[in-house]
N, C-alpha and C positions, 0 to 999 in steps of 0.2 A: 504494500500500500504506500501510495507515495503521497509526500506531507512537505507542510514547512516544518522542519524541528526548532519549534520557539515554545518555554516555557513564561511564559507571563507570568508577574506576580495577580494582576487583575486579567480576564482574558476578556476580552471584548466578546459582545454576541449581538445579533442579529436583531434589529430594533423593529417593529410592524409599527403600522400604524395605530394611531391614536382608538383606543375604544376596541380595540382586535386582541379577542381573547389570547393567554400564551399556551404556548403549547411545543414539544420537542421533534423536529425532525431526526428520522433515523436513516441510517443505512446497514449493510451486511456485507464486507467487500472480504472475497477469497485471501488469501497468502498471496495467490499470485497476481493480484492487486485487480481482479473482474470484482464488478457489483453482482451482488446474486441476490438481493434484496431492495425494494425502494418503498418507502412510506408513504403517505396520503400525503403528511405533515411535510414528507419531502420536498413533493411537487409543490404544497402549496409555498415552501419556500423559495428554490431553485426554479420552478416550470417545468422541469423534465415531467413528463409520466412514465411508468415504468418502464413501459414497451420499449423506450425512449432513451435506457441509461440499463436497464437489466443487461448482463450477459456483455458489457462493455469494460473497455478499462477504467479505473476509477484516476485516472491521470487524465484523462479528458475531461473534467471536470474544472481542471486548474487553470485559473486566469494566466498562470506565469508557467505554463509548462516549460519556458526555455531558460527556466532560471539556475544557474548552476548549482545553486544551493539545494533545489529539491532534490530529495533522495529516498530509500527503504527507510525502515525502522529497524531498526536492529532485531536480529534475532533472538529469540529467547526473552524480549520484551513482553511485557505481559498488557501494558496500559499505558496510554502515548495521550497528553494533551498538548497545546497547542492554539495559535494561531494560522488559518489556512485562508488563501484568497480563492473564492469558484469564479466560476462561470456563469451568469442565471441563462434560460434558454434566451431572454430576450437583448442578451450580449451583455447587461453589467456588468461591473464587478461587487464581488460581494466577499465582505471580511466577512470571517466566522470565528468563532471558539469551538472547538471540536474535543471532544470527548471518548476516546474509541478504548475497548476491553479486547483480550484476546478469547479464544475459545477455542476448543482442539477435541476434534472425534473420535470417536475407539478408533480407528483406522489412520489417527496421526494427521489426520487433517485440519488445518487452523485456517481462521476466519476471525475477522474483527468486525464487533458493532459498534456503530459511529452514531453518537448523538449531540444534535446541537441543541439550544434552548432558545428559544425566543419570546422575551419574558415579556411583548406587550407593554401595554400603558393603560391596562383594564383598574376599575378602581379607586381608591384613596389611599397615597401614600400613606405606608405606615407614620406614625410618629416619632421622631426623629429623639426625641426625650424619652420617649416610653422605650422604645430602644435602648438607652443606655442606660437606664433605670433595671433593665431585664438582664443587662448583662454584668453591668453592677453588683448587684445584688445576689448575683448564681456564682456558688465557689465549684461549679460543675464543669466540665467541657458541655460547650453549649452552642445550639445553633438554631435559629428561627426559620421558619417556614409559614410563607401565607397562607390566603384562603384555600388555595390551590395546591398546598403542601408541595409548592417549591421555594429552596433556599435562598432567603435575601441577605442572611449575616452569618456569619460563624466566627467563635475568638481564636485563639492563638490556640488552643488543646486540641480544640475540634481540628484545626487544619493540620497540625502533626501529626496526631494519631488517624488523621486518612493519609497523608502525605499528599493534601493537593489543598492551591489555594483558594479564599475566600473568591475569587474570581474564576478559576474554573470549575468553582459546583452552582454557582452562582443561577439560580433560574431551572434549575434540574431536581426532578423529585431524588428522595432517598434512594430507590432501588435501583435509577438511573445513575446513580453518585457513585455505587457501593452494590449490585448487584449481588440479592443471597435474600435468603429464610428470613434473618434478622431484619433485615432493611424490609421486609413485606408486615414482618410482625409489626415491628416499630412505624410504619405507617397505615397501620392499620389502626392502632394505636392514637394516632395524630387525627385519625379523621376523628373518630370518638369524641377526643379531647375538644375538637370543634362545634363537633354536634353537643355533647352534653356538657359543657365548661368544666368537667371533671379532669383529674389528672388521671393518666394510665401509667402502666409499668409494664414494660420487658426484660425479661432475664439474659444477659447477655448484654455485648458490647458492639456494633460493625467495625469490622476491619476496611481495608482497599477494596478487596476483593465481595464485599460484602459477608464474610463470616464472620459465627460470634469469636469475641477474645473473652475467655473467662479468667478465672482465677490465675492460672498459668499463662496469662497474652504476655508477662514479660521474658516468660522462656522462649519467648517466640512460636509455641505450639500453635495459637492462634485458632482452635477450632471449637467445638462447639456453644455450649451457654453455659453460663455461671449462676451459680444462687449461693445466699450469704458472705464469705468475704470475697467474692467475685466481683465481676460489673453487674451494674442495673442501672438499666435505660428509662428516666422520668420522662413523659409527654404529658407537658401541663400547657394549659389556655392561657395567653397573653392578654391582659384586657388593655381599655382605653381607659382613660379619665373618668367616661361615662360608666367604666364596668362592661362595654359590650366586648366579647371575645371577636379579637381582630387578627389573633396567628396562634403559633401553638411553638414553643419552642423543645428543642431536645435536649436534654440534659443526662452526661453519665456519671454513675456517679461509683466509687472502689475503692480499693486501698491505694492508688497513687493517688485518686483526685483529695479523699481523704486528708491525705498526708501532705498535701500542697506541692505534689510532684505531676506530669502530664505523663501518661499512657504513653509505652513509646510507639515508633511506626510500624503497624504490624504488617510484614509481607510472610504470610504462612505457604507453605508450598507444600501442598498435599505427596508430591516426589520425597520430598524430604522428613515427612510423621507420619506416623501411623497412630491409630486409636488402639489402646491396652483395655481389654476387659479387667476390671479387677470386682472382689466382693461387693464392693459398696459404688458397685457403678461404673458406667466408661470415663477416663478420662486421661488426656492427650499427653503424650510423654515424647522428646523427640528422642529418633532413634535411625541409624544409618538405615536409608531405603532402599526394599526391596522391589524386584519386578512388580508381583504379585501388585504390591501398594498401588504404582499410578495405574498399570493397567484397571485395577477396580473401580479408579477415582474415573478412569476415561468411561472406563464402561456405566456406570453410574449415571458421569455427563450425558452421556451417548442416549440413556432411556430418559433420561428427562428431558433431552432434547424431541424425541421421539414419539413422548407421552403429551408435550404440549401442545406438537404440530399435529398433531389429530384431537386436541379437544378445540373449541371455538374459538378462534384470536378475537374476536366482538359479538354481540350480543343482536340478532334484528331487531329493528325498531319497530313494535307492532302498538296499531292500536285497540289488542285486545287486550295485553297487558305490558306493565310497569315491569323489566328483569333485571337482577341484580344477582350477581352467583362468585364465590371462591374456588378456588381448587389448591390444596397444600398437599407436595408430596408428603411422605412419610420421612422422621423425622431419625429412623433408629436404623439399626443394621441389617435390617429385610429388606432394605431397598423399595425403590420406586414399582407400583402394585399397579392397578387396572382402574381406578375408580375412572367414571366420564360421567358427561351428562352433553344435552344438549338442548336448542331450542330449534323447532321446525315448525316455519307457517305452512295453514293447509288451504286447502279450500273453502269458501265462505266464511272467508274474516276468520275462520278457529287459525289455532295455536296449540300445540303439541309441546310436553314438556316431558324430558328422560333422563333418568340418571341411573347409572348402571356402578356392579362392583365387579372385575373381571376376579377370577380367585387367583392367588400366587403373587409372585413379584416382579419383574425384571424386565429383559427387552419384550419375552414371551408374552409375559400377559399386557405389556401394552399392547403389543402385535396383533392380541387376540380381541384386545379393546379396538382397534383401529376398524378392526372388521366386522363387528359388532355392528359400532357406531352407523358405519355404512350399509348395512343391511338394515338398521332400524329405517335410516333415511328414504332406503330405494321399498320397503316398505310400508312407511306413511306416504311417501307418494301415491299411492294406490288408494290410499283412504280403509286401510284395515281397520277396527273395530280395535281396542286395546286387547282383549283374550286372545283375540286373532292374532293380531300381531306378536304376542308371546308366545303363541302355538309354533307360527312361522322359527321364531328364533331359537324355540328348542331344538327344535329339525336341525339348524346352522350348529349348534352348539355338542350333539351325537356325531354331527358328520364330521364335524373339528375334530371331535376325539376318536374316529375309526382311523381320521386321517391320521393320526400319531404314530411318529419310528416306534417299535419295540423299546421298551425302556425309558420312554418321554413320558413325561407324565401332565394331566391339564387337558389340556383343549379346549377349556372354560367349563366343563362340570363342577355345578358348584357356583355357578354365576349366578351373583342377584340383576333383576332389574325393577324398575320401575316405569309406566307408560301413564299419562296425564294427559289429556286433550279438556281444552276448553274452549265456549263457545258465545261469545258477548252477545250476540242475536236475543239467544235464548238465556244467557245465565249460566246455562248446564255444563256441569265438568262430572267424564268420566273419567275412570283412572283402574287399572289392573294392575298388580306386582307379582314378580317371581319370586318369594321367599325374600323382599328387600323388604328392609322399616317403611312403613307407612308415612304419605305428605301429612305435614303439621298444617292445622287451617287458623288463622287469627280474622274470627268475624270484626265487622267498621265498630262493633260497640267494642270489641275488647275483650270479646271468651277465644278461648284458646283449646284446640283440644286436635287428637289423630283422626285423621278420614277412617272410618273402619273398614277400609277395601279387603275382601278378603285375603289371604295369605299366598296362597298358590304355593308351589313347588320352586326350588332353585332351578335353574336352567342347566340342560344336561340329563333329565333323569328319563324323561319320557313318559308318553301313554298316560298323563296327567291332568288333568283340565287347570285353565285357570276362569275366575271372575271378575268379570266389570260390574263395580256401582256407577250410579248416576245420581248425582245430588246439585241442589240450583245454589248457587254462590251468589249473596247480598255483591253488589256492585260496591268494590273498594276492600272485599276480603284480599287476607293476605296467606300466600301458597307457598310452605316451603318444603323442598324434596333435598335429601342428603344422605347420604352413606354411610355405613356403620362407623369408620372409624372418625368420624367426629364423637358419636357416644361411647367409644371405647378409649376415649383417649383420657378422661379421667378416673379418678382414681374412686370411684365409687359405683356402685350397682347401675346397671341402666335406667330402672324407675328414676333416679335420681336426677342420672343424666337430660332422661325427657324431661322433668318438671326444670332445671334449668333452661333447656333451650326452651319451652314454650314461653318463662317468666322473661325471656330476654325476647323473645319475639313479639310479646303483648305490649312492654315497652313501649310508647312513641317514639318511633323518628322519622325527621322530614326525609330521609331519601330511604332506599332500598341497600342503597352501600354500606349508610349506615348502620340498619339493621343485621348486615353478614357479618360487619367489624364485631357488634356485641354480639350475635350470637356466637361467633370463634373467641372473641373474648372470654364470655361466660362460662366456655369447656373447654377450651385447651390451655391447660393449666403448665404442660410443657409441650414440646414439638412431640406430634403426635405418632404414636407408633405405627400407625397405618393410613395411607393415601386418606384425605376427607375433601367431597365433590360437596357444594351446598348452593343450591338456587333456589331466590325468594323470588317470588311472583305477586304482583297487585291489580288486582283482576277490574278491567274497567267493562262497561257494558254502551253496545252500539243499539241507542233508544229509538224508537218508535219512526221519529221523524227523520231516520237512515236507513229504514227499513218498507219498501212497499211489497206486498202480495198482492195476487189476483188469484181465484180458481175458473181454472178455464173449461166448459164445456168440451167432450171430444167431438168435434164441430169444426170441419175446415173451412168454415166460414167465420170462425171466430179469430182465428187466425190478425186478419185487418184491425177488427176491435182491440186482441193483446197491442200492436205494434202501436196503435193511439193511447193505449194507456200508459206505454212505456215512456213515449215522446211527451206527453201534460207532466207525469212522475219528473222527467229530467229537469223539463222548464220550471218546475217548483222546485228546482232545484240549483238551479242556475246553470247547468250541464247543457244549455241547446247546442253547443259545440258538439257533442258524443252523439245527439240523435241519430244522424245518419246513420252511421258504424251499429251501432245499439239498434234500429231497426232494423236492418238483416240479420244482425243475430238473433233480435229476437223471434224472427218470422220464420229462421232455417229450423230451431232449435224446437219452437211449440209448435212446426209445421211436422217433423221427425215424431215426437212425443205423441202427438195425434192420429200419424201415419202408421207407427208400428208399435205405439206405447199402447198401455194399460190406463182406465180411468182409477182413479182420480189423478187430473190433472193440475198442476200450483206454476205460475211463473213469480219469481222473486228479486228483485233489485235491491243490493244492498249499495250505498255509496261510503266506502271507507277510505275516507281521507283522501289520497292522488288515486283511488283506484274508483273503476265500478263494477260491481259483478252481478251478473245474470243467471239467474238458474232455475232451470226447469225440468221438473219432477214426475213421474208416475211412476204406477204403481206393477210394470214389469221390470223383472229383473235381468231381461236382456240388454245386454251393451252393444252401444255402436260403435261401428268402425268404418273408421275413413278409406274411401276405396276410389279409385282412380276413375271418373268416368269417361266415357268415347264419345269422340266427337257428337253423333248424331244422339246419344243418350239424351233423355228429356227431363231425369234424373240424377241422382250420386252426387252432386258437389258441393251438396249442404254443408259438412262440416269440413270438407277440403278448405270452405269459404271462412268458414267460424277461425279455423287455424290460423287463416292468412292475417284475418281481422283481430284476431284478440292474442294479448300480450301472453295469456297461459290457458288453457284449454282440459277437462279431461271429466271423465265418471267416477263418481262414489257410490257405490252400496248401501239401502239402507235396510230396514229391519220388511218394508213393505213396500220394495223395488229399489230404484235407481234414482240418481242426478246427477241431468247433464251442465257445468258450469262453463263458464270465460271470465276473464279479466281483462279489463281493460287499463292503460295508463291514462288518466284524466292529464298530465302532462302534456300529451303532446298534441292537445287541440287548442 
């Protein structure tokens, strides 16, 4: 990767405009200096889009490629900041502060991510007194963080024990700084401290790399968390004059800061320690390194990297519901496990929610997660029923394990899931599980209690039924689905463990994030011994005046009358741009349903947000298919027409027949 090598005491960064939220561009550039990654945050910096910079060298980027001074980084470097000048597409030039980490695959492969900050002008300066007033007064290494929990100050502690200055963290959240468990805990922590002006605690310390430095960070072991004369990480509320909380700083506090000494710079090298089991617990001794050691540490890397890029890097924006979800690997020496979940919009405005436990640990049961995941997907395409759909995944989950070499063991026998479909129209959320804990529901007054879906069997055993309930959800309830090893991660009985998450889920908070921060807050009392998947849900509902029906006679004369009801429905709607499109769908569609459908016939318009969807109902349960008509045919291109015309198209099954659906983009009229 080719760079200017300059370290700045302060690093300059990338200024937007006035009133323009901040936020971090990233990149992902090879060893051998190709982009193999570009971010939204990128282009909106630079202009490039992907297609545009992926798969290029990342030296074409450089305003001054003919400057003698650019060069590699050195080898064996772990972490490069810096001053760099680009390129934007539209010929600038642009300074930046860049921030880039190293990373290296089971297979010896290294790559660096590159992240810039562009801190904006969103807001009210902090107060420039209350500021020194906070740093003042903290005998801690300490570092402030805004609304947005990224970094506007840090003292003299803070910036040695990271080894980087008050200007290149400058504008970057924690995990961006410092990259690890800790830095996730610890902001997670921070957001709390926002939401509820309370102070939080974390066990442990970040290092560079983002790991804890406990009790032992000045032997330079550098790894795990500490508790009692260890570090412990304060996140308290900064307020104003007035008392309103306006940031949240960080504060560590140990036997150096104690003793009025700073932490020194921790650069831990997983090559060079190893974790010693002893009676009363693991903890980090250094010791000349063995193969065995980094190869684990790669291999390790290798599944978490493996385990991320198959769970959801963002959340769809639906507006059937509000989502908010964590994923924490596992915290102990079983390594990174199978847990996922996901979110899948369906047809007719519903929303699908999954969370799955694959059994075992390692690259396997991600592996076996990965293909899960995508069978649930190419599955709710279809619009299975939730039992159905678990029936389907048994089947996947026997065939996993015939397929197994002699002596392998798994193929996900023994997998939980969980399957959630809801439905704003109607209210209605049904839900089936394989032997997984049941969703948590928080009604809008404030009861708290388990959906009683029944149990069902783990996945893998076979020849089992499972069952779907059906219950109506108050508009504004709240849904949360999660995996065992959030309740096995404390040290008490599981009744114990439900009645805390539910008390931390009844809780008020203004967002959804906030509520995952306390719910992991309230049970994980250390990094937890097995993978924990948690997605909260707040179920909104699409009312009356988004919803039109008609029942239609089977009458090919009625035909003309649907296609007028649909065109008044639009203009009460301000949609006269869509009519056209929207009457031949809806003329092919209730022309089809008439033609070869079963009575009772229903057409229905929902209008959801940029979208509008069309759907038409009876009561056969045969499906159409799209079939090529010939020239002189005076039939067949009914729904060849629907495909061309609507943005997604397709059949669901119901309990008494079918529906035929489209969508359309309200955009692009």
């Amino acid at each position: 990767m080719e760079q200017v090598p300059t370290s700045p005491d302060e690093r300059p960064h990338a200024t937007s405009a006035v009133h323009e939220p901040a936020y971090t561009a990233s990149a992902t550039i090879s060893e051998q200096g190709l982009v193999t990654e570009w971010s939204d945050d990128a282009r909106r910096l630079l202009g490039y889009g992907p297609a545009e910079v992926v798969g290029l060298p990342a030296a074409r980027l450089l305003a001054d490629t003919a400057d003698d001074e650019v060069h590699r980084i050195p080898p064996g470097q772990e972490r490069w900041s810096g001053t760099v000048a680009l390129r934007h597409r539209d010929g600038r030039r642009v300074e930046l502060g860049l921030l880039a980490h190293r990373w290296t695959s089971t297979g010896g492969n290294t790559r660096w991510t590159v992240v810039s900050a562009v801190t904006g002008e969103t807001g009210t300066p902090l107060d420039e007194t209350l500021k020194e007033w906070a740093f003042a007064q903290s005998p801690c290494l300490l570092a402030i963080f805004d609304a947005e929990l990224r970094l506007v100050r840090a003292n003299a502690g803070m910036k040695h024990a990271l080894s980087l200055t008050e200007g290149e963290m400058r504008g970057l959240r924690l995990p961006e700084i410092a990259p690890g468990p800790v830095s996730d805990a610890a902001e997670r922590g921070m957001r709390l401290a926002l939401e509820t002006g309370e102070t939080q605690y974390v066990a442990g310390f970040v290092g560079p790399t983002g790991t804890g430095a406990g009790a032992d960070a000045d032997k330079g072991a550098g790894t795990g968390t500490a508790t009692g004369d260890g570090w412990t990480t304060s996140l308290a509320p900064l307020r104003d004059g007035d008392g309103r909380v306006r940031a949240v700083y960080l504060a560590a506090h140990g036997k150096a800061a104690a003793a009025g000494e700073r932490p020194p710079a921790l650069t831990p090298d997983l090559a060079d320690a190893r974790v010693a089991a002893t009676p009363d617990g693991a903890r980090p001794v250094q010791e000349p390194a063995e193969a065995a050691v980094p190869r684990a540490a790669r291999e390790h890397t290798s599944t978490m990297t493996l385990q991320r890029s198959l769970l959801p890097h963002t959340l769809p924006s639906h507006s059937a519901l509000d989502i908010a979800s964590r994923y924490l690997p596992a915290g102990g020496e079983a390594g990174v496990g199978g847990d996922w979940f996901d979110v899948i919009p369906l047809s007719g405005a519903r929303v699908a929610l999954v969370v799955g436990d694959v059994v075992g640990h390692g690259m396997r049961a991600s592996a076996t997660m990965g293909r899960l995941r995508t069978a649930v997907r190419t599955l709710a395409d279809v619009d299975l029923p939730p039992d159905e759909l678990l029936t389907h995944l048994d089947d996947l989950i026997i065939h996993l394990g015939a397929d197994e070499t002699e002596g392998e063991t798994g193929g996900g026998i023994g997998t939980t899931c969980l399957y959630v479909v809801y439905d704003p129209v109607t209210r209605r959320c049904t839900a089936a599980r394989a032997g997984h804990p049941p969703p948590a529901v928080v009604s809008p007054e404030g009861s708290a209690y388990l959906l009683d879906v029944p149990a069902g069997p783990p996945l893998g055993l076979g020849g089992l039924p499972f069952e779907t309930i059906e219950v109506e959800l108050a508009e504004g309830s709240v849904l949360a689905l999660y995996t065992d090893g959030l309740l096995q991660a404390r040290d008490h009985d599981i009744d114990e463990a439900l009645d805390s998450m539910l008390a931390a889920l009844v809780r008020p908070s203004s967002t959804l994030e906030t509520a995952c921060d306390r719910v992991l807050t309230a049970l994980l009392t250390h990094p937890p011994d097995d993978d924990v998947a948690l997605l909260i849900a707040r179920t909104r509902a699409l009312h009356a005046d988004k919803v039109a029906v008609w029942d239609l006679p089977s009458d090919p004369s009625f035909v003309s009358q649907a296609r007028r009801d649909a065109t008044d429905q639009l203009t009460a709607w301000g949609l006269e741009d869509a009519a056209f499109v929207t009457e031949l769908v809806v003329s092919e569609l209730v022309t089809n349903a008439i033609r070869y459908g079963e009575p009772p016939i229903e057409l229905r318009l929902i209008h959801e947000g940029s979208t509008l969807i069309c759907e038409v109902s009876d009561a056969s349960s045969t499906a159409p298919h799209m079939r090529r008509a010939r020239i002189f045919d005076e039939g067949g291109r009914g729904l060849l027409l629907v495909a061309q015309l609507a943005q997604r198209w397709g059949t669901r099954h119901t309990t008494v027949g079918k529906t035929i659906w489209s969508e359309q983009s309200l955009t692009e009229f």
